[in-house]
Backbone as JSON Lines, residues from 0, in Angstrom:
{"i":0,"aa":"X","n":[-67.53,67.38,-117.92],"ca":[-68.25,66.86,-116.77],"c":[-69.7,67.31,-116.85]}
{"i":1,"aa":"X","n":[-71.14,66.31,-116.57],"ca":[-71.91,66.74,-117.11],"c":[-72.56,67.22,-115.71]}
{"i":2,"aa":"X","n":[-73.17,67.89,-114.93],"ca":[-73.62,68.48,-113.87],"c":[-74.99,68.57,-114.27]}
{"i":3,"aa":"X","n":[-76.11,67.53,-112.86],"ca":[-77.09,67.55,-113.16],"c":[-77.75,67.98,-111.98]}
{"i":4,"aa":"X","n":[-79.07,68.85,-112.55],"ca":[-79.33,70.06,-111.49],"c":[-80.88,69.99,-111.79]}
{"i":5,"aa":"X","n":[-81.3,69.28,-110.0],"ca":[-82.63,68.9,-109.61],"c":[-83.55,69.53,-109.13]}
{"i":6,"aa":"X","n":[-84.69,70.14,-109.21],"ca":[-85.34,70.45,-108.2],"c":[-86.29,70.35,-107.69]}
{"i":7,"aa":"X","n":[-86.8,70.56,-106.74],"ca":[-88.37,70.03,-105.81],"c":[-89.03,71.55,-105.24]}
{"i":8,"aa":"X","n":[-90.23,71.83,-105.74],"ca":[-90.74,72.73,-105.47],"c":[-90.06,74.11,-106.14]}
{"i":9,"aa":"X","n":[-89.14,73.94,-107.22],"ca":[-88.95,75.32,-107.81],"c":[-88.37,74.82,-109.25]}
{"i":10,"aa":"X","n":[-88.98,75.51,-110.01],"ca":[-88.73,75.46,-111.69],"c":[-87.11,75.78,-112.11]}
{"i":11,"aa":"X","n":[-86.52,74.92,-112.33],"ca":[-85.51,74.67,-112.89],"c":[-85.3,75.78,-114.52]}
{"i":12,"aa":"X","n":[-84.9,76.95,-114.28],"ca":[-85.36,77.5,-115.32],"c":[-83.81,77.99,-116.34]}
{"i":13,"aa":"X","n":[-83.79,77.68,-117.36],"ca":[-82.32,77.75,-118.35],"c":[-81.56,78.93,-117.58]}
{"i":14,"aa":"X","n":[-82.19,80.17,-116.96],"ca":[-81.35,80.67,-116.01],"c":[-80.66,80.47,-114.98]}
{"i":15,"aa":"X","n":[-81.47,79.29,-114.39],"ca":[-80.78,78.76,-113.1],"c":[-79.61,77.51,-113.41]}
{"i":16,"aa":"X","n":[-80.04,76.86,-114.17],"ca":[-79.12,76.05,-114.61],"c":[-77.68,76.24,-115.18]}
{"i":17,"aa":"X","n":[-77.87,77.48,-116.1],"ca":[-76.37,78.21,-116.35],"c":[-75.65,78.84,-115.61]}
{"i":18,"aa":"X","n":[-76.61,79.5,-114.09],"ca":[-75.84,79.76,-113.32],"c":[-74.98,78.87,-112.1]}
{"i":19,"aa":"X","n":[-75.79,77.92,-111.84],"ca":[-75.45,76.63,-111.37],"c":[-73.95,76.3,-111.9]}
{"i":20,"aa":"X","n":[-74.05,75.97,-113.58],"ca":[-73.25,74.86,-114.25],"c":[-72.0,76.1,-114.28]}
{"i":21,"aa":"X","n":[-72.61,77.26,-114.31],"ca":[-70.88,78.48,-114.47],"c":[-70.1,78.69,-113.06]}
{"i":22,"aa":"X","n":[-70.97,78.07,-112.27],"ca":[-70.31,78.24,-110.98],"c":[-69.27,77.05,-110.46]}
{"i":23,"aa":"X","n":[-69.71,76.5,-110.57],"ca":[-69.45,74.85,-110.15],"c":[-68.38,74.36,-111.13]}
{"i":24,"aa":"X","n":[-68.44,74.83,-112.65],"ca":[-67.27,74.87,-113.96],"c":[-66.0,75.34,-113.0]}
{"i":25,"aa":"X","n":[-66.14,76.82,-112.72],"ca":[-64.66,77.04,-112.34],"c":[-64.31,76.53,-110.98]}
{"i":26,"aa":"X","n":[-64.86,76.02,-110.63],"ca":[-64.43,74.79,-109.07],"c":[-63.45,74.01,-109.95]}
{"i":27,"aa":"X","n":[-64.46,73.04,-111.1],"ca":[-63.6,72.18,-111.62],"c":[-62.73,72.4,-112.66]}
{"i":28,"aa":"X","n":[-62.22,73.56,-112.86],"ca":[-61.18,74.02,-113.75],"c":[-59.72,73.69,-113.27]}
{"i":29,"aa":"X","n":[-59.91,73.58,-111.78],"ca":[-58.74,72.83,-110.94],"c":[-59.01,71.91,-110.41]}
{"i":30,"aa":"X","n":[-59.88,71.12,-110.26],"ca":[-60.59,69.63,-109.45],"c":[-60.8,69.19,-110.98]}
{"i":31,"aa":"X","n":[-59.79,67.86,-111.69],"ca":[-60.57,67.19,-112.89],"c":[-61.03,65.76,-112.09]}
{"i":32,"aa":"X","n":[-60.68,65.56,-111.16],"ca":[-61.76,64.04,-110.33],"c":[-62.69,63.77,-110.28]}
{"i":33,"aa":"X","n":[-63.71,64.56,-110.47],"ca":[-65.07,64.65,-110.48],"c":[-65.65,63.63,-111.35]}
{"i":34,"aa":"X","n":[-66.1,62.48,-111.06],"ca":[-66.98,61.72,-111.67],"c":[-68.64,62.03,-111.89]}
{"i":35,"aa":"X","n":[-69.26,62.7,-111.04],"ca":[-70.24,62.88,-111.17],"c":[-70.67,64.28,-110.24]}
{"i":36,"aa":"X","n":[-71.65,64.73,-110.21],"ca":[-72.42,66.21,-109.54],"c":[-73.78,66.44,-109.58]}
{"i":37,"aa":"X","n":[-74.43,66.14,-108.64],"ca":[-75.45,66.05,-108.69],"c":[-75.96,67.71,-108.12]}
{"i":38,"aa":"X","n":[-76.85,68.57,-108.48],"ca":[-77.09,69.3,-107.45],"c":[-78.58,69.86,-107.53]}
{"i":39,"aa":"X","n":[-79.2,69.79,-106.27],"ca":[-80.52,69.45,-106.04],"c":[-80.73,71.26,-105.44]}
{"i":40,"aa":"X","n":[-81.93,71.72,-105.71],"ca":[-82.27,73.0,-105.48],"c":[-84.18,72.67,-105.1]}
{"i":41,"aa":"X","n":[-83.95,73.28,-103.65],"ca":[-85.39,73.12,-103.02],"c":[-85.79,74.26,-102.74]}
{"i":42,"aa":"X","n":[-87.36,74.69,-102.15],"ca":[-87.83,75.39,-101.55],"c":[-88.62,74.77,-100.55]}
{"i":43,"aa":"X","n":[-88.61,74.99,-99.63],"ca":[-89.16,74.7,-98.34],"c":[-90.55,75.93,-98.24]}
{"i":44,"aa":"X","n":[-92.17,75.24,-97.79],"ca":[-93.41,75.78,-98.09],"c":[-93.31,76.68,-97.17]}
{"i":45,"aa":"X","n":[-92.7,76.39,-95.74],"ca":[-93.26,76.64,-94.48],"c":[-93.0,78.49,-95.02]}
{"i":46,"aa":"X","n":[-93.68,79.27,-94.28],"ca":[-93.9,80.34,-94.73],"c":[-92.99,80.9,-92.87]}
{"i":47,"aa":"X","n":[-93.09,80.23,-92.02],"ca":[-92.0,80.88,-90.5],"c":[-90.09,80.36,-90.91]}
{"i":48,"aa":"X","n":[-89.92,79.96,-92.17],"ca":[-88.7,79.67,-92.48],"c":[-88.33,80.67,-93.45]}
{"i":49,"aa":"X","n":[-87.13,81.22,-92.93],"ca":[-86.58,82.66,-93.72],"c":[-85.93,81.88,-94.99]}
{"i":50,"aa":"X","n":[-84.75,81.32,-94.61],"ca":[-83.89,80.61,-95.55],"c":[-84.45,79.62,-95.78]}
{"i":51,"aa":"X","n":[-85.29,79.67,-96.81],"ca":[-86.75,78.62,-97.33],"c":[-85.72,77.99,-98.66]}
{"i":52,"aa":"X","n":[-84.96,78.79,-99.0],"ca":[-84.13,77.96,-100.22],"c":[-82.58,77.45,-100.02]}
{"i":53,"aa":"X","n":[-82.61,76.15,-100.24],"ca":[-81.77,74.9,-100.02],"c":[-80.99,74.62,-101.11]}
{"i":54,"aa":"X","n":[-80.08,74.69,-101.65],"ca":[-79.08,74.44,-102.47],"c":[-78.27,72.93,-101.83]}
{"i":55,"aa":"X","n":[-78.04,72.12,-102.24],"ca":[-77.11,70.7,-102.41],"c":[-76.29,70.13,-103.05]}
{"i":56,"aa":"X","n":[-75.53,70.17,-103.32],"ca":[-74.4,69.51,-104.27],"c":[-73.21,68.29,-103.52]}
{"i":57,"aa":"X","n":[-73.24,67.08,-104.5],"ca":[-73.1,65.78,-104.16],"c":[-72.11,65.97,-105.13]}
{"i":58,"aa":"X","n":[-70.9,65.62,-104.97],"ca":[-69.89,65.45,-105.91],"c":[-68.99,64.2,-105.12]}
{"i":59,"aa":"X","n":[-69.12,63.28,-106.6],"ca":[-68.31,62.03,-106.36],"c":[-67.27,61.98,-107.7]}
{"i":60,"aa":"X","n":[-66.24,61.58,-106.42],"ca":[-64.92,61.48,-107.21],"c":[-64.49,59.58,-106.78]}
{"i":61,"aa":"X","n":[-63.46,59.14,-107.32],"ca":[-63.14,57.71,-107.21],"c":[-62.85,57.59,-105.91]}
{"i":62,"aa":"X","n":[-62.7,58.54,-104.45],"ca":[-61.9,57.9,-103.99],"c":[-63.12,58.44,-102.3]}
{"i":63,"aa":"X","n":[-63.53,59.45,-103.0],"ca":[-64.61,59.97,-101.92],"c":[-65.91,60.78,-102.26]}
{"i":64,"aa":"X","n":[-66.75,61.25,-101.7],"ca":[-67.72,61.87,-101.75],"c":[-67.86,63.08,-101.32]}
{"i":65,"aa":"X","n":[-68.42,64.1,-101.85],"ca":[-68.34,65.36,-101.14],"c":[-69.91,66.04,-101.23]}
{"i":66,"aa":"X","n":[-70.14,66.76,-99.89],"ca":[-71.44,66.88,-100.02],"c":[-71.58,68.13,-99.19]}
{"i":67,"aa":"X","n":[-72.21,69.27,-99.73],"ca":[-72.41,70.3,-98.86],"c":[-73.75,70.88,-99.34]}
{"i":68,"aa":"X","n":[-74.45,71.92,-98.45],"ca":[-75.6,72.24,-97.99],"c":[-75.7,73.56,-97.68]}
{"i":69,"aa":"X","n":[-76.72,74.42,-98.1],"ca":[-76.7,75.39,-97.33],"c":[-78.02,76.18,-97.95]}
{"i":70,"aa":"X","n":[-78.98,77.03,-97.32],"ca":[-79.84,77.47,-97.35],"c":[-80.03,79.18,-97.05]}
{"i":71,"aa":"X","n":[-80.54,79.86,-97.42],"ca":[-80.35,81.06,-98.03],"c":[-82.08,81.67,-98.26]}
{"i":72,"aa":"X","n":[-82.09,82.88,-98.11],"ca":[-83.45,83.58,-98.17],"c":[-83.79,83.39,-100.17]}
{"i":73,"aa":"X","n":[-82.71,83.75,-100.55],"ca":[-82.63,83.75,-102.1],"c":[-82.1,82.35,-102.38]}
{"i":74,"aa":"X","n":[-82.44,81.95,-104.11],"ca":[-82.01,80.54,-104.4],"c":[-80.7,80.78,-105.03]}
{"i":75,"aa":"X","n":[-80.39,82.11,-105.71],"ca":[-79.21,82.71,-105.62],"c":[-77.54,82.44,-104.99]}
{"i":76,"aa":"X","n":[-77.98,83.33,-103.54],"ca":[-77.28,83.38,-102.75],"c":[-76.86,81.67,-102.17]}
{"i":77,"aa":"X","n":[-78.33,81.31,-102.18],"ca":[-77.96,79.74,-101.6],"c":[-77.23,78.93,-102.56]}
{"i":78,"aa":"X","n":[-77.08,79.57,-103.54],"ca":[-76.13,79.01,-105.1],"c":[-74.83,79.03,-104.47]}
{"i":79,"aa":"X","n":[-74.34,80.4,-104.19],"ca":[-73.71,81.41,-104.01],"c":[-72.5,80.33,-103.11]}
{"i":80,"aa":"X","n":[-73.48,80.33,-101.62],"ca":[-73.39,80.01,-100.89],"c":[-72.62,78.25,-100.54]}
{"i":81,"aa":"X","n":[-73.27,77.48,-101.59],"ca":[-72.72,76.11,-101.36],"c":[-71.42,76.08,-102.52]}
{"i":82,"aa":"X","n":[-71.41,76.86,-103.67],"ca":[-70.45,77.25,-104.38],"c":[-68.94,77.31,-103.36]}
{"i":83,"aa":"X","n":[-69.32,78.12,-102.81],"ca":[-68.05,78.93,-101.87],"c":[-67.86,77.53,-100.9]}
{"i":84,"aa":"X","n":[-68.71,76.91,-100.08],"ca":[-68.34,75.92,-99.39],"c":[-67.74,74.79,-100.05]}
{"i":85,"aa":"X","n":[-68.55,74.2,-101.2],"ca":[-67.84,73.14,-102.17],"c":[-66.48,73.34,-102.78]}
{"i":86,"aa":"X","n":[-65.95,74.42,-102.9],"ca":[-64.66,74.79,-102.81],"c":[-63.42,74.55,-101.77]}
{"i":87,"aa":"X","n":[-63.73,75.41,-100.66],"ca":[-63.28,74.62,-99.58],"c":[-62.86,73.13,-99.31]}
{"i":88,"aa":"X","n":[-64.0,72.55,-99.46],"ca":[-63.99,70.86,-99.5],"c":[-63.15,70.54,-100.43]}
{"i":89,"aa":"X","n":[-63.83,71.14,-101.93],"ca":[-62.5,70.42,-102.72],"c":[-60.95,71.11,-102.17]}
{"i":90,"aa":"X","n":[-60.69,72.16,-101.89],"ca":[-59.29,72.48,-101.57],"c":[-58.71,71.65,-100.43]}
{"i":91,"aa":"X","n":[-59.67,71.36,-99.23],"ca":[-58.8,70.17,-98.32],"c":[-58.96,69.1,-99.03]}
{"i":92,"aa":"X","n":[-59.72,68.33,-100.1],"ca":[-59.6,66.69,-100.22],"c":[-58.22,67.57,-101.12]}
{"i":93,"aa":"X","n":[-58.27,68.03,-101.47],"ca":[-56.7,68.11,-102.43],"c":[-55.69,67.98,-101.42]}
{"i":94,"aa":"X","n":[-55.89,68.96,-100.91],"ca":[-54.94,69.11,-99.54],"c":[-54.47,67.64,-99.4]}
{"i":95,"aa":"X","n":[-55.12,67.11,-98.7],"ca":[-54.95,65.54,-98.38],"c":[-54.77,64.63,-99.43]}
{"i":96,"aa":"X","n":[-54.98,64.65,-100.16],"ca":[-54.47,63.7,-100.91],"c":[-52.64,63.96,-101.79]}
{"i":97,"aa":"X","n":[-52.33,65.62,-101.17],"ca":[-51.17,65.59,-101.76],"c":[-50.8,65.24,-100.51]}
{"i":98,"aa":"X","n":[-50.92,65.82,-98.8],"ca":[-49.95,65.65,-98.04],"c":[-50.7,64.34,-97.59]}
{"i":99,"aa":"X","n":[-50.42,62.85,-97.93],"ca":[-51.23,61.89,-96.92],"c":[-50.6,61.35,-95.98]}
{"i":100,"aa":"X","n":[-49.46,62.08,-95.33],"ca":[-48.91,62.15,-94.04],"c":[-49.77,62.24,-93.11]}
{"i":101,"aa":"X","n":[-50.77,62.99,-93.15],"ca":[-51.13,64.07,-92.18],"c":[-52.83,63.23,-91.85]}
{"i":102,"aa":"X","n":[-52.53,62.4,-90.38],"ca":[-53.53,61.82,-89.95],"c":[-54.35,62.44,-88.55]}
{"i":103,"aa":"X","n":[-55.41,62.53,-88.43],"ca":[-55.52,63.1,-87.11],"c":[-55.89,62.68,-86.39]}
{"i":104,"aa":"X","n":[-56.16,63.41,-85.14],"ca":[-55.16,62.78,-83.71],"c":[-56.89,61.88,-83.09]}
{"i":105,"aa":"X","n":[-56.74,60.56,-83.39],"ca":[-58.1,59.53,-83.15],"c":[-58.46,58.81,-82.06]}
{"i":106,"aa":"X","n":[-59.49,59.19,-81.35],"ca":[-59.48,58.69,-79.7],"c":[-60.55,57.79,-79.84]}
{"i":107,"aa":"X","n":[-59.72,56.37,-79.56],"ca":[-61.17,55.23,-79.62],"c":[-62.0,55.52,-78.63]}
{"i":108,"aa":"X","n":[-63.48,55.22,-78.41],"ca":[-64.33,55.33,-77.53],"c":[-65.33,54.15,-78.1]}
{"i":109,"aa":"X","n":[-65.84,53.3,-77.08],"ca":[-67.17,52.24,-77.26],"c":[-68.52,52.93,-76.51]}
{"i":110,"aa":"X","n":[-69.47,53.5,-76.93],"ca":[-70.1,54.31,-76.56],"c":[-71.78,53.37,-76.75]}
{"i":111,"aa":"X","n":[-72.31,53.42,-76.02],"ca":[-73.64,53.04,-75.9],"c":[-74.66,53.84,-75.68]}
{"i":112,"aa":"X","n":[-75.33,54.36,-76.4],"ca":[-76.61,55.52,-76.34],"c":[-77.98,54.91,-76.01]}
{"i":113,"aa":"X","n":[-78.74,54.98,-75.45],"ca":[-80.08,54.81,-74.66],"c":[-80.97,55.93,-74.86]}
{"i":114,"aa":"X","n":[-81.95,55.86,-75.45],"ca":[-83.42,57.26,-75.97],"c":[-84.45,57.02,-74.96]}
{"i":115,"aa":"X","n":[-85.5,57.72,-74.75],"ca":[-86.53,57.69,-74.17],"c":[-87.33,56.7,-74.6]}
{"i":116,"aa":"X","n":[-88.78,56.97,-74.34],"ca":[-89.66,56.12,-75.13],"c":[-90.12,56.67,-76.24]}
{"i":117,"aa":"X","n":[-89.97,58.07,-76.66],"ca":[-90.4,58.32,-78.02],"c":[-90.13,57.38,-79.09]}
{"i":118,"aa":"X","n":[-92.01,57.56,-79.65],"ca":[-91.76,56.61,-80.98],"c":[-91.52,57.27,-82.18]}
{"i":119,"aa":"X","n":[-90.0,56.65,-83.07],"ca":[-90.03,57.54,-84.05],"c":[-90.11,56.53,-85.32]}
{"i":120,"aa":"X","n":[-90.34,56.75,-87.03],"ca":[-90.24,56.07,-87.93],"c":[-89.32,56.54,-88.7]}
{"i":121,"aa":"X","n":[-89.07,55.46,-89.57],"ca":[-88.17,55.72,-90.82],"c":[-88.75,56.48,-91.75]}
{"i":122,"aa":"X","n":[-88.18,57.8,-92.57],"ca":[-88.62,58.66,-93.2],"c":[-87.65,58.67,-94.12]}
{"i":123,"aa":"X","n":[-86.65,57.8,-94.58],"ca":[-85.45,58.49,-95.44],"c":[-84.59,56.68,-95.43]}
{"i":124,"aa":"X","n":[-84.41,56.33,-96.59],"ca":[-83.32,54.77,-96.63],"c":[-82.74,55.5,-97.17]}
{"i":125,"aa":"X","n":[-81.42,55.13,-96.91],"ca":[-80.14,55.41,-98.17],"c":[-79.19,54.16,-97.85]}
{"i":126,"aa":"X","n":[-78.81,53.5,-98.89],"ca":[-78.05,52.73,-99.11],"c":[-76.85,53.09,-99.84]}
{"i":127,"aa":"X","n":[-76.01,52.87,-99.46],"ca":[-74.5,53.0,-100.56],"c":[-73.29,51.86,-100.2]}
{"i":128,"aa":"X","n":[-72.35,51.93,-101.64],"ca":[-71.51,51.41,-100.96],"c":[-70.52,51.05,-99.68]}
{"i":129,"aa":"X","n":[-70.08,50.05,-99.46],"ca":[-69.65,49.67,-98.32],"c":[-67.16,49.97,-98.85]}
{"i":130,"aa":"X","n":[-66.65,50.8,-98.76],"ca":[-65.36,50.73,-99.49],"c":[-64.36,50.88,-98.1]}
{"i":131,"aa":"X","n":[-64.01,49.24,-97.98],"ca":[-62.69,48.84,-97.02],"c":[-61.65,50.52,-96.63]}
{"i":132,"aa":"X","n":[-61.44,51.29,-95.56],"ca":[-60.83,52.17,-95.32],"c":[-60.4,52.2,-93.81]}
{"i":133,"aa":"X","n":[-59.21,52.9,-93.67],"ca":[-59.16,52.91,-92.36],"c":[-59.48,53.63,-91.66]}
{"i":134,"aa":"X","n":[-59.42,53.72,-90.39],"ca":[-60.77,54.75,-89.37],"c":[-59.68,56.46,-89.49]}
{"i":135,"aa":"X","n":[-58.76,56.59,-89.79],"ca":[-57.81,57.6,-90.84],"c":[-58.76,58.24,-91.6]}
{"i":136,"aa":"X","n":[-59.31,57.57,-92.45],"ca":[-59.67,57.45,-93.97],"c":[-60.84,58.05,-93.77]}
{"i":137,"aa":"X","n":[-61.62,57.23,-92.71],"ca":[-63.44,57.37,-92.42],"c":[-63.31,59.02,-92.17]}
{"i":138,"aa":"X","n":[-62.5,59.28,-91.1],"ca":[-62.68,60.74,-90.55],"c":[-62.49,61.9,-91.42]}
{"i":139,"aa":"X","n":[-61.67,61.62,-92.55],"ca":[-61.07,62.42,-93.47],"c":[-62.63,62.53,-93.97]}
{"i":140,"aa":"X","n":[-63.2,61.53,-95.01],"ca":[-64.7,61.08,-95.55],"c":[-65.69,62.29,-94.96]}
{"i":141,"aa":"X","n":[-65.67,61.76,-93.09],"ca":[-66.81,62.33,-92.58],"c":[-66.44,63.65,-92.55]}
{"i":142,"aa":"X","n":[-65.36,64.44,-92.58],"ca":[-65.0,65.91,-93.06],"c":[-65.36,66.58,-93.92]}
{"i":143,"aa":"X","n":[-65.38,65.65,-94.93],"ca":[-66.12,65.83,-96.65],"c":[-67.56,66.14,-96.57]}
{"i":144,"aa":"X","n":[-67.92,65.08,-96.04],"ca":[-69.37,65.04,-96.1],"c":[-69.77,65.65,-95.27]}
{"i":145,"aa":"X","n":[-69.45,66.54,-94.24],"ca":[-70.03,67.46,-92.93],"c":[-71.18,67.15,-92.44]}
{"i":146,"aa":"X","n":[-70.43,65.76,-92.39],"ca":[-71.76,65.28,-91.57],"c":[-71.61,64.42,-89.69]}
{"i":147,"aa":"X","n":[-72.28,64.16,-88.9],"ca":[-71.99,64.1,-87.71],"c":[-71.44,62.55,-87.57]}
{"i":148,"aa":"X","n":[-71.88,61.52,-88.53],"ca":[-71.01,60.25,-88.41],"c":[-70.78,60.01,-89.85]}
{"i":149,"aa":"X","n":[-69.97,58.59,-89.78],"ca":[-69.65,58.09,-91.13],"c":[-69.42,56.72,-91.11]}
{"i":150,"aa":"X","n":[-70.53,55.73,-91.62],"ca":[-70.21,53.69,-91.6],"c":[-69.26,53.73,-92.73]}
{"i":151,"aa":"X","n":[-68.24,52.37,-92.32],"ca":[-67.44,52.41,-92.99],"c":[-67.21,50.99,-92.92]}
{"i":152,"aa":"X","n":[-66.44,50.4,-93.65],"ca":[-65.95,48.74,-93.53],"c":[-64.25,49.11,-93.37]}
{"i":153,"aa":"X","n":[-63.86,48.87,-92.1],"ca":[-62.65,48.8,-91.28],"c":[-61.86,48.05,-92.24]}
{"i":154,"aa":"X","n":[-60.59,48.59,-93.05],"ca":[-59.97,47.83,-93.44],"c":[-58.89,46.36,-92.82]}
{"i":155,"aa":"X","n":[-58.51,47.31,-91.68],"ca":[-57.72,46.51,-90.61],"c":[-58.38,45.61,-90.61]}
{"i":156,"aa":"X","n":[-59.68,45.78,-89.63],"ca":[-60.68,44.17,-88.96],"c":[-61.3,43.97,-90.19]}
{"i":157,"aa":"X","n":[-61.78,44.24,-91.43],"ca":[-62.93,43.85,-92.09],"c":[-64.25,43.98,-91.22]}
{"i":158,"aa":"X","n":[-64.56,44.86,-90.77],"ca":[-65.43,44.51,-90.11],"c":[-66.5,46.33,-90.22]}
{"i":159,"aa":"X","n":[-67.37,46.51,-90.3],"ca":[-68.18,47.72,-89.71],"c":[-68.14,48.17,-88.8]}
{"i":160,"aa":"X","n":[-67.56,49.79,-88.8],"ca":[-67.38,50.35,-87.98],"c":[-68.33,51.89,-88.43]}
{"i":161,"aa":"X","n":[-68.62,52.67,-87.21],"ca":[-69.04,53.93,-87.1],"c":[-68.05,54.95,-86.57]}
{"i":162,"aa":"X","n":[-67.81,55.93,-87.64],"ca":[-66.94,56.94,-86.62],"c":[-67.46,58.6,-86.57]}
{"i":163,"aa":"X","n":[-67.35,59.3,-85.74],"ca":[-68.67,60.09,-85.16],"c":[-67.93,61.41,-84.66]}
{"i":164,"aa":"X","n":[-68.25,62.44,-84.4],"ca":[-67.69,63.93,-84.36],"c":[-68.22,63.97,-82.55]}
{"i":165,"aa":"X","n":[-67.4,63.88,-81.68],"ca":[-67.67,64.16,-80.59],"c":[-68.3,66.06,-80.21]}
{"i":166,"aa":"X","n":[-68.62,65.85,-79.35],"ca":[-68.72,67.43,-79.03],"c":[-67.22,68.4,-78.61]}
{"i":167,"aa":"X","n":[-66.63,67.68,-78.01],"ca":[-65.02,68.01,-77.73],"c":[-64.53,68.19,-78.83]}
{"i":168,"aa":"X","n":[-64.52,68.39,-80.14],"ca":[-64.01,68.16,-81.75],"c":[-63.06,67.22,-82.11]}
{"i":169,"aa":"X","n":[-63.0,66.19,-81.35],"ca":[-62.46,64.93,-81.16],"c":[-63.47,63.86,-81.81]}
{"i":170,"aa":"X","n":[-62.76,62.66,-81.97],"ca":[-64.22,61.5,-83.19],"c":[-64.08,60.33,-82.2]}
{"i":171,"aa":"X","n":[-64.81,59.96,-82.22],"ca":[-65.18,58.52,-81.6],"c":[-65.02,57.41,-82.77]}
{"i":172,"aa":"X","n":[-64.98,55.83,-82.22],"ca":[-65.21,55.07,-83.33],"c":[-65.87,53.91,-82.59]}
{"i":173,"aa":"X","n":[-67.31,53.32,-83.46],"ca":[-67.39,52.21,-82.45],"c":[-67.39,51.15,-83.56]}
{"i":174,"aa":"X","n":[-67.16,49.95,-83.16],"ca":[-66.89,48.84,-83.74],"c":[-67.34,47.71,-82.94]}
{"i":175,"aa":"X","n":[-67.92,46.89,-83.21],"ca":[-68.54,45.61,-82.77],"c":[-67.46,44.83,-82.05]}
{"i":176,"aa":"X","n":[-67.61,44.07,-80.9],"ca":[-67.23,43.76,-79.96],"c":[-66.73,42.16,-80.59]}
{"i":177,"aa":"X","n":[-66.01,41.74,-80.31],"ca":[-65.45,40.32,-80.86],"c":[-65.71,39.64,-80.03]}
């Protein structure tokens, strides 16, 4: 598996990279799914930010995405740090994919949000695939990716749906109105 290791604002140096690629190796000494690994290593300028160094790792497998984050005074520790979390992740997508009994407990909600007048712009596109799943499926996804929502194409309806991490630790799902 070839693991490719980016960075912005800090020199990518044959030290960092071996420690990167020796870490992330014995993850996948038991995870062989891994299609790809991207992992991006930043420093942030601001000089009032302690944990100025950002570690990222994007690991795509056929069936999902996994993505964790974490930031750290050292670029080290922030190694260290998303190492130990990307583990985790891979141990529940395993989890789940041996027991796929195990669905959790999904409370529809149609939710309509309204902002102030602040004007804000686009700073960031990301486009990706669109892969038919069920709102099951999405929540499992948005677990992976620890992130606060997840678009998905509704296998049931065919149709685009959003499903979203309530504050209650319960998910919402909204879906376009027929």
């Amino acid at each position: 598996m070839n693991i490719i290791v980016k960075g912005k604002n800090i020199e990518i140096t044959p030290d960092i990279k071996d420690y990167v690629t020796e870490k992330i190796s014995k993850i996948l000494r038991y995870f062989n799914q891994a299609i790809s690994i991207d992992v991006e290593l930043l420093v942030e300028k601001n000089p009032s930010i302690k944990a100025n160094n950002i570690a990222e790792v994007t690991l795509k497998t056929k069936g999902a995405t996994i993505r964790v984050k974490e930031a750290s005074s050292n670029i080290y520790s922030a190694i260290n740090l998303i190492v130990d979390k990307l583990e985790r992740q891979v141990k529940k997508y395993k989890n789940r994919l041996i027991d796929s009994t195990q669905k959790p407990n999904l409370h529809t909600t149609h939710e309509l949000i309204t902002g102030g007048k602040k004007k804000a712009r686009i700073v960031k596109i990301k486009s990706f695939e669109f892969i038919p799943m069920t709102p099951e499926e999405a929540v499992e996804q948005l677990e992976l990716l620890d992130h606060s929502f997840y678009i998905f194409r509704n296998s049931e309806t065919d149709q685009v749906n959003v499903i979203y991490k309530r504050k209650d630790g319960n998910f919402g799902l909204i879906s376009p109105s027929e």
